[in-house]
mmCIF file of the C-alpha atoms, coordinates in Angstrom:
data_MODEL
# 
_entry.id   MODEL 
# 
loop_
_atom_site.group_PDB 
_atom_site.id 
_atom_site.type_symbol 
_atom_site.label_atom_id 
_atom_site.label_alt_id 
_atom_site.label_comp_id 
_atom_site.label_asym_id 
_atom_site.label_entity_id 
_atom_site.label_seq_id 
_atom_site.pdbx_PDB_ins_code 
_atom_site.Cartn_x 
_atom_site.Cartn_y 
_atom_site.Cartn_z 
_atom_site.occupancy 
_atom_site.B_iso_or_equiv 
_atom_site.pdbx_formal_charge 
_atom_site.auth_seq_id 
_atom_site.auth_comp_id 
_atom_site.auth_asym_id 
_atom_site.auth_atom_id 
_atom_site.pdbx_PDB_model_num 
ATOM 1   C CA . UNK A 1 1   ? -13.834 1.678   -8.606  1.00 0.00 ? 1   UNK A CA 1 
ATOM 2   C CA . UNK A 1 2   ? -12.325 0.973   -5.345  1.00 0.00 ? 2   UNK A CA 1 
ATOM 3   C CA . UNK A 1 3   ? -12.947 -2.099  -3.539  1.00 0.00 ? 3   UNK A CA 1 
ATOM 4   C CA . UNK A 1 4   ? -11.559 -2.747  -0.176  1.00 0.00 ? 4   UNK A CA 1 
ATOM 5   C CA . UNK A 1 5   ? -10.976 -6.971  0.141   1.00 0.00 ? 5   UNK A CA 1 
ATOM 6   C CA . UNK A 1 6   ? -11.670 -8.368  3.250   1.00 0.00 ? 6   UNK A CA 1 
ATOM 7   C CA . UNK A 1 7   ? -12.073 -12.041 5.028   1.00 0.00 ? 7   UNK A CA 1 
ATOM 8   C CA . UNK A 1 8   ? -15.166 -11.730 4.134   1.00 0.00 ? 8   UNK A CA 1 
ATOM 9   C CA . UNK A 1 9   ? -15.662 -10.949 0.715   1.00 0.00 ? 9   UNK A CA 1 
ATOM 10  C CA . UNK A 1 10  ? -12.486 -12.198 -0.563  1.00 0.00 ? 10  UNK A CA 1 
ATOM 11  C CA . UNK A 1 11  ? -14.138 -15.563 -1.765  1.00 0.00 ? 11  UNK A CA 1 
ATOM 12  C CA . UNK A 1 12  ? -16.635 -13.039 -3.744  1.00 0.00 ? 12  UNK A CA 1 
ATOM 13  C CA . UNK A 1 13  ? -14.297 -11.382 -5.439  1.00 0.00 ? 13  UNK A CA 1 
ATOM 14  C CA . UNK A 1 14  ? -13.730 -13.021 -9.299  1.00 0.00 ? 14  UNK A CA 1 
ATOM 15  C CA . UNK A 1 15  ? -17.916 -12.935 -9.478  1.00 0.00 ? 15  UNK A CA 1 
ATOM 16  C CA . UNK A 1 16  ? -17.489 -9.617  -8.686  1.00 0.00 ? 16  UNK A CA 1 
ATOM 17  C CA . UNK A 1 17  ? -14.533 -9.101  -10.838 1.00 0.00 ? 17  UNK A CA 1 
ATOM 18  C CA . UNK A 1 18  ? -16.824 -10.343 -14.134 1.00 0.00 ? 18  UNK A CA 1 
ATOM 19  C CA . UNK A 1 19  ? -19.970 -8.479  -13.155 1.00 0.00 ? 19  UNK A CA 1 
ATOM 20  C CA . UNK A 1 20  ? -18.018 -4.907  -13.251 1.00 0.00 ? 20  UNK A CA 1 
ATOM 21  C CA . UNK A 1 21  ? -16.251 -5.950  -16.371 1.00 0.00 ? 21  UNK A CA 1 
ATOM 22  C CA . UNK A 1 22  ? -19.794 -6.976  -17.975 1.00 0.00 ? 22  UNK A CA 1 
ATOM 23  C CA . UNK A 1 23  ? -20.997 -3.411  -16.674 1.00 0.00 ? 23  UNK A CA 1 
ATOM 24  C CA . UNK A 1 24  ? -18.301 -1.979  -19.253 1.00 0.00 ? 24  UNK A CA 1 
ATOM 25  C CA . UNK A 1 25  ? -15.908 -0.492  -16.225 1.00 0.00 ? 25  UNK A CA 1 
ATOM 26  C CA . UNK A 1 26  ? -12.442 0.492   -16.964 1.00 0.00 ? 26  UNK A CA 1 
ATOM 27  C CA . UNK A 1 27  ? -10.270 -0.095  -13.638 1.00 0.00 ? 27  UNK A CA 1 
ATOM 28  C CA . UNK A 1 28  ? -10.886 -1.371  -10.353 1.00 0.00 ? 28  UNK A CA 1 
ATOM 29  C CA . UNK A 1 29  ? -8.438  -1.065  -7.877  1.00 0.00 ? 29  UNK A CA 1 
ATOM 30  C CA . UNK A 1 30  ? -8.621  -3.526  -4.472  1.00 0.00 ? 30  UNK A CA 1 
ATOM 31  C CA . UNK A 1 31  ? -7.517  -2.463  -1.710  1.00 0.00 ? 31  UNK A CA 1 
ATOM 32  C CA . UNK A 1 32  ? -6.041  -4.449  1.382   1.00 0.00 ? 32  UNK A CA 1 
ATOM 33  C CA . UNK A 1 33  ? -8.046  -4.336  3.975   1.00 0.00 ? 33  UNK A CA 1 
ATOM 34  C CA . UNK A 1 34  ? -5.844  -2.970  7.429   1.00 0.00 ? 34  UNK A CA 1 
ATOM 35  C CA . UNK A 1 35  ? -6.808  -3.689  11.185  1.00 0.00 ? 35  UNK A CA 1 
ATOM 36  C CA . UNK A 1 36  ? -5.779  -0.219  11.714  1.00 0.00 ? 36  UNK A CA 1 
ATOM 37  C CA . UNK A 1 37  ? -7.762  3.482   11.882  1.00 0.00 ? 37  UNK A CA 1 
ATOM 38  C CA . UNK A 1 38  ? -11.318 2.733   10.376  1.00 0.00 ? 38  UNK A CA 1 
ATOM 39  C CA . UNK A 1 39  ? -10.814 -0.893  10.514  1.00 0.00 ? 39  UNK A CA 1 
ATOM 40  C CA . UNK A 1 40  ? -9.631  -1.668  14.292  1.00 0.00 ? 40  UNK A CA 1 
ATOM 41  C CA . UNK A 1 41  ? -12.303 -2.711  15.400  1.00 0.00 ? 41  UNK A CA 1 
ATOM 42  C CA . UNK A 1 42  ? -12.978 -5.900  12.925  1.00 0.00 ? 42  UNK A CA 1 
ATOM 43  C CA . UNK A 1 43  ? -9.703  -6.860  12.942  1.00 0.00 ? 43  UNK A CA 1 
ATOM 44  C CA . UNK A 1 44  ? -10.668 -10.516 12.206  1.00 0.00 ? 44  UNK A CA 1 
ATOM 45  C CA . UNK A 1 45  ? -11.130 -9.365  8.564   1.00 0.00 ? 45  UNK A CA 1 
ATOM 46  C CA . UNK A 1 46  ? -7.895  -9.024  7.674   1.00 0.00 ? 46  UNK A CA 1 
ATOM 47  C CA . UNK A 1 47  ? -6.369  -11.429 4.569   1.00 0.00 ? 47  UNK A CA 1 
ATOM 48  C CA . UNK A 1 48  ? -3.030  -12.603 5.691   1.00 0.00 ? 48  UNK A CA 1 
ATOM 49  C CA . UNK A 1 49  ? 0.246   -12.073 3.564   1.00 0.00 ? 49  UNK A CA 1 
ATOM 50  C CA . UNK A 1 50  ? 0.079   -15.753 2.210   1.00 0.00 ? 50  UNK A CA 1 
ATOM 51  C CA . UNK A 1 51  ? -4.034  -15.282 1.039   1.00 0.00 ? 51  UNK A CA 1 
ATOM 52  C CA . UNK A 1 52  ? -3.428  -11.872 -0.421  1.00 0.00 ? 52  UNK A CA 1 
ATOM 53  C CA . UNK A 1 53  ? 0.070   -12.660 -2.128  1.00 0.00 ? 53  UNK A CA 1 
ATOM 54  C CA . UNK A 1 54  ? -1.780  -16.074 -3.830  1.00 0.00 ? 54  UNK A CA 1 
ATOM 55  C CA . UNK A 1 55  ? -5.205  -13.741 -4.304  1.00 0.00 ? 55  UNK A CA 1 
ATOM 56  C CA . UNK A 1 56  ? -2.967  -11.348 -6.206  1.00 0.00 ? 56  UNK A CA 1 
ATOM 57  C CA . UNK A 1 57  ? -0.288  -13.165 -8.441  1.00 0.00 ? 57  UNK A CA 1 
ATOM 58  C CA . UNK A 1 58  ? -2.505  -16.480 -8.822  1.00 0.00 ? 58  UNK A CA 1 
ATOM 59  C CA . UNK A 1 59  ? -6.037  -16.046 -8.851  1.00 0.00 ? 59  UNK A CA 1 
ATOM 60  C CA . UNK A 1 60  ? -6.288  -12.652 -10.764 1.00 0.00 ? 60  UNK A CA 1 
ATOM 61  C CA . UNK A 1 61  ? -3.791  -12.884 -13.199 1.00 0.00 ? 61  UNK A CA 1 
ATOM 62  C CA . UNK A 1 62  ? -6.010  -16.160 -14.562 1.00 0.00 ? 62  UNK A CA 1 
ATOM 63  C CA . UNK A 1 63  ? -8.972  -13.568 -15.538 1.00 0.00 ? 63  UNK A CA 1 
ATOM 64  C CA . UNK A 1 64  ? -7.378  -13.028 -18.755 1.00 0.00 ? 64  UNK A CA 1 
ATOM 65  C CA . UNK A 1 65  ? -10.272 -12.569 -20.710 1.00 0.00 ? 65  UNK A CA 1 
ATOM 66  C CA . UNK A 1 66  ? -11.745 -9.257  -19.061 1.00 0.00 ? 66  UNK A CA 1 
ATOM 67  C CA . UNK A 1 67  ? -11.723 -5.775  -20.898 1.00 0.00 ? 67  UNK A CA 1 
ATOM 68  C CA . UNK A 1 68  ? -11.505 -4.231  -17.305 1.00 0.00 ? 68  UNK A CA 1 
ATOM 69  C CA . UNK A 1 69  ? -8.084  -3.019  -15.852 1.00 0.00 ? 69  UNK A CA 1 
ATOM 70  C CA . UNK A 1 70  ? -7.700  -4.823  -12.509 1.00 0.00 ? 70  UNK A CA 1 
ATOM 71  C CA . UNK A 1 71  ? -4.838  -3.093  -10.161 1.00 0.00 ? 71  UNK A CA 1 
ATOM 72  C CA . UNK A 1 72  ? -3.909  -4.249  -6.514  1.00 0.00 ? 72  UNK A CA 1 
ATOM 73  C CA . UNK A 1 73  ? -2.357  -2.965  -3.876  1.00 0.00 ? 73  UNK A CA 1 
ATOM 74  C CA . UNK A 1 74  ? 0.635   -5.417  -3.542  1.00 0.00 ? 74  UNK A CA 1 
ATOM 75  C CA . UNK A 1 75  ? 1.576   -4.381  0.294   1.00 0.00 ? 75  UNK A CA 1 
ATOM 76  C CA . UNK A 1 76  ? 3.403   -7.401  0.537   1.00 0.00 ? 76  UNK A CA 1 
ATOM 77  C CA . UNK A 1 77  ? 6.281   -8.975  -1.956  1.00 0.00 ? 77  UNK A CA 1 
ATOM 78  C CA . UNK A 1 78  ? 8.625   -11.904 -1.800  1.00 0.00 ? 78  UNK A CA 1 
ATOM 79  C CA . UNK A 1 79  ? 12.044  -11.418 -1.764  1.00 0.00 ? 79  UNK A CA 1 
ATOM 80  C CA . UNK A 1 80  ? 12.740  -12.279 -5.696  1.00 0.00 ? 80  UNK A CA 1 
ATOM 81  C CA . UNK A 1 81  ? 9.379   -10.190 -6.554  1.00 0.00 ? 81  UNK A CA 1 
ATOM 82  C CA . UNK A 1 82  ? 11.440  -7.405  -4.866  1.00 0.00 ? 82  UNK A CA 1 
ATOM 83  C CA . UNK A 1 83  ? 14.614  -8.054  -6.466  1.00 0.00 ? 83  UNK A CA 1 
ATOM 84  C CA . UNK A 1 84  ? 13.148  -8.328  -10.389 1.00 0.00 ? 84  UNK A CA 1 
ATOM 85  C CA . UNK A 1 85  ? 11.541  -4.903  -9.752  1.00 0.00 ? 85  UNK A CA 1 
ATOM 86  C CA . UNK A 1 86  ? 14.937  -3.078  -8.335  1.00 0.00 ? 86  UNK A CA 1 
ATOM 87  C CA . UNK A 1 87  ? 16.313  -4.259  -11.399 1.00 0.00 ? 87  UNK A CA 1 
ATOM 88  C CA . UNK A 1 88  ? 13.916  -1.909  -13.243 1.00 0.00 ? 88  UNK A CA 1 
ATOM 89  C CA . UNK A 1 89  ? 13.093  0.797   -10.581 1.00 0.00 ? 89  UNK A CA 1 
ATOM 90  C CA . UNK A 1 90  ? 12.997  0.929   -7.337  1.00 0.00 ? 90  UNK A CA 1 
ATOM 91  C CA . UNK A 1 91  ? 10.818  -0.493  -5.194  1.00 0.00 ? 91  UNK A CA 1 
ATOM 92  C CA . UNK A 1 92  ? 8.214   1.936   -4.103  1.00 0.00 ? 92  UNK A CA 1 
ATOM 93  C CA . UNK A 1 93  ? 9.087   3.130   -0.609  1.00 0.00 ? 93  UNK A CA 1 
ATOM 94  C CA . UNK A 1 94  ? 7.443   4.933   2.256   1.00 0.00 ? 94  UNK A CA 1 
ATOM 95  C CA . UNK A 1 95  ? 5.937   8.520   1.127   1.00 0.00 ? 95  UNK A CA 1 
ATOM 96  C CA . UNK A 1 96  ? 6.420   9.682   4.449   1.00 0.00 ? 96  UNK A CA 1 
ATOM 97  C CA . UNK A 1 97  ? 10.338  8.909   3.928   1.00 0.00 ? 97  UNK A CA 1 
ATOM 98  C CA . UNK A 1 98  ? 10.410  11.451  0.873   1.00 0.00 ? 98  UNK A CA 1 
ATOM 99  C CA . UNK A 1 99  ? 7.400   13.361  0.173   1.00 0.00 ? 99  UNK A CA 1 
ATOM 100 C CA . UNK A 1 100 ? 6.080   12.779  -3.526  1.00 0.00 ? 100 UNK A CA 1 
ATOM 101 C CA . UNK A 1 101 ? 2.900   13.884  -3.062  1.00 0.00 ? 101 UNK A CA 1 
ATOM 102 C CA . UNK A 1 102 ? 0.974   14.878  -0.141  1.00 0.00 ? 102 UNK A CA 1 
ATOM 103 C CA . UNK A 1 103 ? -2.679  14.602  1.461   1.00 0.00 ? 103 UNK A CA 1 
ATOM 104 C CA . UNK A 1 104 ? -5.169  17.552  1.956   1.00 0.00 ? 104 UNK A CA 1 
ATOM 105 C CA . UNK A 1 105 ? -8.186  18.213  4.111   1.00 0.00 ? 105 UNK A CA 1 
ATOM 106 C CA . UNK A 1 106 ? -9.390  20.718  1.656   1.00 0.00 ? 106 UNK A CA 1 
ATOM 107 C CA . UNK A 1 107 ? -11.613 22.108  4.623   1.00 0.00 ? 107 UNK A CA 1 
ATOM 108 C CA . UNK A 1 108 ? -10.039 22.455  7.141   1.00 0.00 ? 108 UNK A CA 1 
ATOM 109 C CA . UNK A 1 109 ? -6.413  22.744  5.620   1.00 0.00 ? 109 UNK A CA 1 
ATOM 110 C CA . UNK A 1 110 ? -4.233  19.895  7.305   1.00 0.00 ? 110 UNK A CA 1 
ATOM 111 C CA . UNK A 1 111 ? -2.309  17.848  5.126   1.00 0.00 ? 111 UNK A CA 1 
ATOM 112 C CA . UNK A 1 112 ? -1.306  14.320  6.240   1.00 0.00 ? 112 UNK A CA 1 
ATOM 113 C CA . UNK A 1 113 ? 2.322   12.377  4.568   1.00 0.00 ? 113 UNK A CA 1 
ATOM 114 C CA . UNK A 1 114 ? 0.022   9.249   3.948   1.00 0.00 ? 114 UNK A CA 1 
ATOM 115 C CA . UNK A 1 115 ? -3.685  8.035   3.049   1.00 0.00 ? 115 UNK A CA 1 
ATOM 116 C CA . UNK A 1 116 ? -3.808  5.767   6.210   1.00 0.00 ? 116 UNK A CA 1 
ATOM 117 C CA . UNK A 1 117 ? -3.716  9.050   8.480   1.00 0.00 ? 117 UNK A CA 1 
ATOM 118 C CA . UNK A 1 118 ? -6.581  11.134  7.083   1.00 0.00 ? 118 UNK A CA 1 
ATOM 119 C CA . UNK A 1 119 ? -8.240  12.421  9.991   1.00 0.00 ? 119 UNK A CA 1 
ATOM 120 C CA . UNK A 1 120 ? -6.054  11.069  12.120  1.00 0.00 ? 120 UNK A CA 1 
ATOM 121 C CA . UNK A 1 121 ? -3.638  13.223  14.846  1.00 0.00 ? 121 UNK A CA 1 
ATOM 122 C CA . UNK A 1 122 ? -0.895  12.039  12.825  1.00 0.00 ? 122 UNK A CA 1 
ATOM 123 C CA . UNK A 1 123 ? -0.316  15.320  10.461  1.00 0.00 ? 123 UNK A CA 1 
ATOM 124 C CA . UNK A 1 124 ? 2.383   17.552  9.468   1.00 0.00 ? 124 UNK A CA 1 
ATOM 125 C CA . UNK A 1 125 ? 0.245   20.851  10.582  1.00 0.00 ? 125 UNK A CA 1 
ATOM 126 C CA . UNK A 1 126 ? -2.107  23.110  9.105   1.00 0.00 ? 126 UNK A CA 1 
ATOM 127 C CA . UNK A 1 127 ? -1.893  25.041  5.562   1.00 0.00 ? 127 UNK A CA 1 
ATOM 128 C CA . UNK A 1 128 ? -3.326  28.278  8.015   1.00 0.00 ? 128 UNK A CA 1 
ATOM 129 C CA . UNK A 1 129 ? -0.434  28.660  10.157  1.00 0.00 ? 129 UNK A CA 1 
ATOM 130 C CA . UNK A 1 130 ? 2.911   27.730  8.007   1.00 0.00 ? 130 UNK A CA 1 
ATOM 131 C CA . UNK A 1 131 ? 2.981   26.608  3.465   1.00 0.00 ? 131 UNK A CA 1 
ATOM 132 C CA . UNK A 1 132 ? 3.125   23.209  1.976   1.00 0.00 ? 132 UNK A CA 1 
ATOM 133 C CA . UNK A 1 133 ? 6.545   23.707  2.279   1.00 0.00 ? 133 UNK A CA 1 
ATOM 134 C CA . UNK A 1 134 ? 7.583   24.309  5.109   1.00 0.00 ? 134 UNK A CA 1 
ATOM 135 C CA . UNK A 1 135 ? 5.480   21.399  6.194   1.00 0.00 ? 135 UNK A CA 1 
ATOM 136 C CA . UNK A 1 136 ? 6.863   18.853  4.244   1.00 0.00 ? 136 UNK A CA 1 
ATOM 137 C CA . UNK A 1 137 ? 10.560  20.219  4.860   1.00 0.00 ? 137 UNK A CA 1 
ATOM 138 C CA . UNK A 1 138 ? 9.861   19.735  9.197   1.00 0.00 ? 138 UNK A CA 1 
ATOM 139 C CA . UNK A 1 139 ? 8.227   16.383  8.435   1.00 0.00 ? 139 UNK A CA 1 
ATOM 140 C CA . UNK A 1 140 ? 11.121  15.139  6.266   1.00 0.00 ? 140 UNK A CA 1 
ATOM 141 C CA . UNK A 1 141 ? 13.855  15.923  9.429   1.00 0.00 ? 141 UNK A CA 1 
ATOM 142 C CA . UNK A 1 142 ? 12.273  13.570  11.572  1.00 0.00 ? 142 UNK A CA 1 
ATOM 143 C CA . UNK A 1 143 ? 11.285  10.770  9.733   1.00 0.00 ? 143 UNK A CA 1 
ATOM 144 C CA . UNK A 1 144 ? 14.048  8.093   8.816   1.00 0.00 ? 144 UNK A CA 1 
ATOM 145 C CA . UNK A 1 145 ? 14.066  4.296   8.113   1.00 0.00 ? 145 UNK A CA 1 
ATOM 146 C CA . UNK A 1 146 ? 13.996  2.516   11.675  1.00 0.00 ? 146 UNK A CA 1 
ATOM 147 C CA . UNK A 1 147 ? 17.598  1.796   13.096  1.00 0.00 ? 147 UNK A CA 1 
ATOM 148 C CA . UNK A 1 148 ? 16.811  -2.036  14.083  1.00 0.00 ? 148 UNK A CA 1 
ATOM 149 C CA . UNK A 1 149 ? 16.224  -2.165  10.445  1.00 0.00 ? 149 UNK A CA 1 
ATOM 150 C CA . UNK A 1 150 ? 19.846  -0.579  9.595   1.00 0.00 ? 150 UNK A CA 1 
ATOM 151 C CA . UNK A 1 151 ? 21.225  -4.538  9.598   1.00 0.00 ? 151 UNK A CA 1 
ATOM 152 C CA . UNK A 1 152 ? 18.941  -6.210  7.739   1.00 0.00 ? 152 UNK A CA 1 
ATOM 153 C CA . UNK A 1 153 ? 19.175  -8.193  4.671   1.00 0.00 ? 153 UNK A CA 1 
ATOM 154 C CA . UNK A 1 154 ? 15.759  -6.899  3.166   1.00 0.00 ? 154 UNK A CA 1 
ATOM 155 C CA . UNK A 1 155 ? 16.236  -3.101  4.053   1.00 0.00 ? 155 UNK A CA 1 
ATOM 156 C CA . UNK A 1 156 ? 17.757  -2.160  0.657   1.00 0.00 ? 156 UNK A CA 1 
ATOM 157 C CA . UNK A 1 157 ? 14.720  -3.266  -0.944  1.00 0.00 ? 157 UNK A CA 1 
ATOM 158 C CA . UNK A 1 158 ? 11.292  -2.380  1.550   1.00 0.00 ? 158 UNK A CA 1 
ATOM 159 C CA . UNK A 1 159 ? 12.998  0.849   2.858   1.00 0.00 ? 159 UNK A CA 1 
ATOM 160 C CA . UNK A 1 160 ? 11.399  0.086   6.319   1.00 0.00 ? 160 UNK A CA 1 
ATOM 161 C CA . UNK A 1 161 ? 8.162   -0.822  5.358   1.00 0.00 ? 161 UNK A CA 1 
ATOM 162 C CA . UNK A 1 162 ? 5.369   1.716   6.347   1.00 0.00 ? 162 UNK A CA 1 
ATOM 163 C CA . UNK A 1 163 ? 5.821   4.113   8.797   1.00 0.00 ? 163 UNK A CA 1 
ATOM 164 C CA . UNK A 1 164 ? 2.202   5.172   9.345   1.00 0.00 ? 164 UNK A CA 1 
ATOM 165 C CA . UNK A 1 165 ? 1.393   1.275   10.035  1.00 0.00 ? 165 UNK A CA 1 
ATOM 166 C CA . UNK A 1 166 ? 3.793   1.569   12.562  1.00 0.00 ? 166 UNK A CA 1 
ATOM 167 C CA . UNK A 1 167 ? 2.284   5.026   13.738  1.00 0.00 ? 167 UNK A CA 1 
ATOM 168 C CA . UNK A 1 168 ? -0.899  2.798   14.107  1.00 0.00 ? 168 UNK A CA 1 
ATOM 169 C CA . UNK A 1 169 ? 0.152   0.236   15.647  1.00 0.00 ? 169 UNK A CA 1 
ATOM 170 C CA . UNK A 1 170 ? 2.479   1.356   18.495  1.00 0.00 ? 170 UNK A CA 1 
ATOM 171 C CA . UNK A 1 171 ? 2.307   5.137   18.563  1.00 0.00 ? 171 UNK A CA 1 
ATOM 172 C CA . UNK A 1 172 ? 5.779   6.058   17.101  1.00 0.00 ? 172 UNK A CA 1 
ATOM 173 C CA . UNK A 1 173 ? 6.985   6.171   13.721  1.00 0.00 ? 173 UNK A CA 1 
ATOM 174 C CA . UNK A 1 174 ? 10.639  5.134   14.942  1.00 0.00 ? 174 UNK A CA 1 
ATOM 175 C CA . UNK A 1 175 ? 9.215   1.254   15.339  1.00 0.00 ? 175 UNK A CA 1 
ATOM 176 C CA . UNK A 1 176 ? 9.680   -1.371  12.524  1.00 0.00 ? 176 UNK A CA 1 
ATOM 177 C CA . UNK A 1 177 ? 6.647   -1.878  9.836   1.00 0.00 ? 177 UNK A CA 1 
ATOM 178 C CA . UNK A 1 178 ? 4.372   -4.042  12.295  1.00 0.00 ? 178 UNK A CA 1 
ATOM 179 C CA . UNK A 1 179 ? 3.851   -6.739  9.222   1.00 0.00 ? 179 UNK A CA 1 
ATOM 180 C CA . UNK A 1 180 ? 7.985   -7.221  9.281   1.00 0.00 ? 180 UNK A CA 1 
ATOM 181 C CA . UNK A 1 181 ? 8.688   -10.838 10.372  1.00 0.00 ? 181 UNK A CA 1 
ATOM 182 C CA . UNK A 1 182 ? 12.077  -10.848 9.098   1.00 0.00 ? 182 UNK A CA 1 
ATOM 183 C CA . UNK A 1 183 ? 11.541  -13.826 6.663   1.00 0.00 ? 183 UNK A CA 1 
ATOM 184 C CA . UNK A 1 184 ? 10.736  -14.261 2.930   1.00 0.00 ? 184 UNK A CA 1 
ATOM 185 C CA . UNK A 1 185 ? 7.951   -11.646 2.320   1.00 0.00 ? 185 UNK A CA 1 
ATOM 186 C CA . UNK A 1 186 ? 8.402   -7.952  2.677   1.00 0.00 ? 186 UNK A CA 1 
ATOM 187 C CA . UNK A 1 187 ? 5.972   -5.349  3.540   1.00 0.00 ? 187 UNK A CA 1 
ATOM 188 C CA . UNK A 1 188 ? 6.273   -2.356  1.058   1.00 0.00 ? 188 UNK A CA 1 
ATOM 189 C CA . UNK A 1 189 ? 4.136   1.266   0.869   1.00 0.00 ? 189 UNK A CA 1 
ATOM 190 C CA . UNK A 1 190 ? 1.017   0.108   0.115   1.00 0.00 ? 190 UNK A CA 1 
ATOM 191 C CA . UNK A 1 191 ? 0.213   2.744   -1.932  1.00 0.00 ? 191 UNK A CA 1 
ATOM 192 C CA . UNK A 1 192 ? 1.675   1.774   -5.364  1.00 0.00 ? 192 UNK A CA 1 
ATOM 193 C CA . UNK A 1 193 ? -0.485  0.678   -8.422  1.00 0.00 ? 193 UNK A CA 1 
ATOM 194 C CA . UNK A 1 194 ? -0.186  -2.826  -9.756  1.00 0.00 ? 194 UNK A CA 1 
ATOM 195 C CA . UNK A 1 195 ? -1.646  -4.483  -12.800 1.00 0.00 ? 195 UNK A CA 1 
ATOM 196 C CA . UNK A 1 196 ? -2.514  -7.825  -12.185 1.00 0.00 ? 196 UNK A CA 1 
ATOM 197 C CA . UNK A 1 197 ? -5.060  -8.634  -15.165 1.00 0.00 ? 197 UNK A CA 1 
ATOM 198 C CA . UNK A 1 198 ? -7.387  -7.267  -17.830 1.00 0.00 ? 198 UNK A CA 1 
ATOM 199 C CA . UNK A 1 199 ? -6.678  -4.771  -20.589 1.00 0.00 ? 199 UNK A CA 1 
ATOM 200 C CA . UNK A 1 200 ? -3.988  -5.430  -23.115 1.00 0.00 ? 200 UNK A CA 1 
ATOM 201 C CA . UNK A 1 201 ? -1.766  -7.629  -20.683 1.00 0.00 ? 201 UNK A CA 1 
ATOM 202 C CA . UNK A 1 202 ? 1.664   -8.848  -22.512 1.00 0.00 ? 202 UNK A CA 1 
ATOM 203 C CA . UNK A 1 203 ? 2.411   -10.876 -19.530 1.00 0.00 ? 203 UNK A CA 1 
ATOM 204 C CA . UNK A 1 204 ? 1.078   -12.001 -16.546 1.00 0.00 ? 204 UNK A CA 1 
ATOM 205 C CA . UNK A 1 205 ? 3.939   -10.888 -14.514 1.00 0.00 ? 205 UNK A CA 1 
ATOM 206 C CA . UNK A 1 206 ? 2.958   -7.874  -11.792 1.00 0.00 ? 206 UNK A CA 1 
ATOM 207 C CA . UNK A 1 207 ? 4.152   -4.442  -13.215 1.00 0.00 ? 207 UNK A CA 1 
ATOM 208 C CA . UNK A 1 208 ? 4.615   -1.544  -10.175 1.00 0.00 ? 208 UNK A CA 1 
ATOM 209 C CA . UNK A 1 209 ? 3.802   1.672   -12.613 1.00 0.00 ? 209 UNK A CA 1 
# 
């Protein structure tokens, strides 16, 4: 299940969290509600970085009783958080920056570098008129990490943030993640899985898998 958390159901959500689990499901993966593309125009529903970062590494890690898998989408980490994962792996960057995967209109052919642009004008082209690619390969020339970001302490570790948010937010891909404030928290891809509680959890420590 996919469940998209919001100002307004946020306070709903550990209820919710036990009903699903009761219902015998396996995973649920929430989502972070974004001002941007479907959600511009309630963009008073958005949890800020300090209720999301406390939502995911306080309040969900204490379900530890629950068969069900909960994953988040972490969008946001501190500095340490950032620093204990590097150790391991990197931190998940922008797939726009290299490509892993990408994402298909199946009916009409175009294929978008992130989730956040589906049916958006922001798309590499068309699967009628050049291959998958040569798509990806003209994409990858012209995206880079932003050049204001080139200095910054936090730049080795969120890779520029997101560029589609920035896409979204000012029209050009060049600009810094819009949720950068330079301070503490970083915003990452918000596209990688993490395991905050339920299942066989050995710690309560977020794991990016």
């Amino acid at each position: 299940i996919l469940t998209t958390v919001s100002k307004k159901n946020i306070g709903e959500m550990l209820p919710y969290i036990r009903m699903i689990d009761a219902l015998g499901v396996d995973n649920l993966t929430l989502l972070h509600f974004t001002p941007k593309g479907r959600g511009a125009f309630q963009p008073e529903q958005e949890v800020s970085q300090r209720e999301w970062m406390q939502f995911c590494y306080e309040a969900l890690p204490k379900l530890k009783d629950i068969r069900t898998r909960v994953w988040v989408q972490p969008r946001f980490l501190t500095r340490k958080q950032a620093e204990e994962i590097s150790k391991v792996r990197e931190v998940q960057i922008c797939n726009m920056l290299r490509w892993e995967y990408a994402y298909i209109d199946c009916v009409k052919g175009d294929v978008y570098p992130c989730g956040l642009a589906f049916h958006t004008d922001f798309k590499a082209g068309n699967l009628e008129n050049a291959s998958l690619d040569m798509l990806v390969h003209k994409a990858l020339e012209i995206t880079h990490i932003p050049k204001e970001c080139g200095e910054c302490q936090n730049q080795l570790l969120c890779k520029g943030g997101a560029r589609c948010y920035a896409w979204l937010a000012y029209g050009d891909m060049s600009q810094r993640d819009p949720y950068c404030n330079r301070s503490d928290v970083l915003p990452i891809c918000p596209f990688p899985a993490v395991k905050v509680a339920g299942g066989k959890m050995k710690t309560n420590r977020p794991t990016i898998v």
